[in-house]
One Martini backbone bead per residue (centre of mass of N, CA, C, O) as a GRO file, in nm:
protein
   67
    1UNK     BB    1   0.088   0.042   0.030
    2UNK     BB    2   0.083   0.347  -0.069
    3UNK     BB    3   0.234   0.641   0.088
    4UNK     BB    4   0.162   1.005   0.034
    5UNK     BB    5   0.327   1.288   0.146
    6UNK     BB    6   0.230   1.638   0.147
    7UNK     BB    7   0.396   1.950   0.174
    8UNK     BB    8   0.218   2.247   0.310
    9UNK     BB    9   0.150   2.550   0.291
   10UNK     BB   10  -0.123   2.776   0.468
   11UNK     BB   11  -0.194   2.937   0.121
   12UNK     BB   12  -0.459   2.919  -0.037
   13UNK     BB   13  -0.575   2.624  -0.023
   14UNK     BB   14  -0.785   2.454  -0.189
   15UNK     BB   15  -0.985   2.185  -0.264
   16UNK     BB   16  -0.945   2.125  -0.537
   17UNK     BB   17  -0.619   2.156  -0.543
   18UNK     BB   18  -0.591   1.897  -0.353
   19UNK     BB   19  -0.754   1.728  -0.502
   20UNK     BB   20  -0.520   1.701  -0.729
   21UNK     BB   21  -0.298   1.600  -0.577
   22UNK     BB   22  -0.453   1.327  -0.517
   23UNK     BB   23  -0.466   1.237  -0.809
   24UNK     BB   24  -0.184   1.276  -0.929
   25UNK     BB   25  -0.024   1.113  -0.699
   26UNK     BB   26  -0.173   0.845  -0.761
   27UNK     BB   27  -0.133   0.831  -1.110
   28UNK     BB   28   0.201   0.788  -1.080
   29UNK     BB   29   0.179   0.533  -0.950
   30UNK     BB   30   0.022   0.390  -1.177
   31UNK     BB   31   0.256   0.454  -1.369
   32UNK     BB   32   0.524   0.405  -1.295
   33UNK     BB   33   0.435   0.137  -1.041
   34UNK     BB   34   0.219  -0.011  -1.071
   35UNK     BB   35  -0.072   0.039  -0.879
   36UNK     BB   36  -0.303   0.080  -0.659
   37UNK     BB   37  -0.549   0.312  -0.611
   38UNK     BB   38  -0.691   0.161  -0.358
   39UNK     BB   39  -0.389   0.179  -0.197
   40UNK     BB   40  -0.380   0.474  -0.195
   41UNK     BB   41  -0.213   0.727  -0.022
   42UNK     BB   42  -0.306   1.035   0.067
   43UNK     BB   43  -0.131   1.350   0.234
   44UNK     BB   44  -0.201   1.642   0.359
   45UNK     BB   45   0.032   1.904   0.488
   46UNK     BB   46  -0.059   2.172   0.683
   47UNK     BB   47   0.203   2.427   0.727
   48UNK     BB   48   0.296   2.696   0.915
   49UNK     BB   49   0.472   2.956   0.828
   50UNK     BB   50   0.647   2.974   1.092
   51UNK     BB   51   0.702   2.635   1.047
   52UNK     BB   52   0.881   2.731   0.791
   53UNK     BB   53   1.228   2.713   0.679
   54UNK     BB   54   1.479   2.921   0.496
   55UNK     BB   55   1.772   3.043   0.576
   56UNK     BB   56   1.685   3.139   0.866
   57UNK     BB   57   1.365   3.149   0.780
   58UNK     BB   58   1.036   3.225   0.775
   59UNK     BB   59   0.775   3.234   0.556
   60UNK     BB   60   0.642   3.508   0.719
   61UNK     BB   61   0.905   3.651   0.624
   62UNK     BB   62   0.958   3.554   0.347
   63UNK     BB   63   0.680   3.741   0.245
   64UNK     BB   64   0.737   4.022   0.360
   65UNK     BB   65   1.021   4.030   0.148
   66UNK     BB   66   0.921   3.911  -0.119
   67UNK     BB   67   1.062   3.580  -0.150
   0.00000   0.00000   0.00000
């Protein structure tokens, strides 16, 4: 049973979105390692911008920067 987790800042990703993400997802699986689309997991992880940094700043500093 695969599963895949997505890591995402939590800036205005619709509902739409996910489901997009989580058919392309599912369907690379399928496209790629013949997996059984029945036994795919995908879990979309939305982490506030505060607790995701690069470069030794949070991405709310770094959006106020815009960077």
């Amino acid at each position: 049973m695969p599963y895949v987790n997505i890591k995402i800042t939590n800036e205005r990703v619709t509902p739409e979105k996910k489901a997009a993400l989580i058919k392309g997802a599912t369907q690379l699986l399928v496209d790629v390692l013949d997996k059984n689309p029945n036994t795919t997991v995908v879990v979309i992880d939305e982490v506030d911008t505060d607790n995701w940094g690069i470069a030794g700043e949070s991405i709310t500093v770094r959006r106020k920067k815009g960077q």
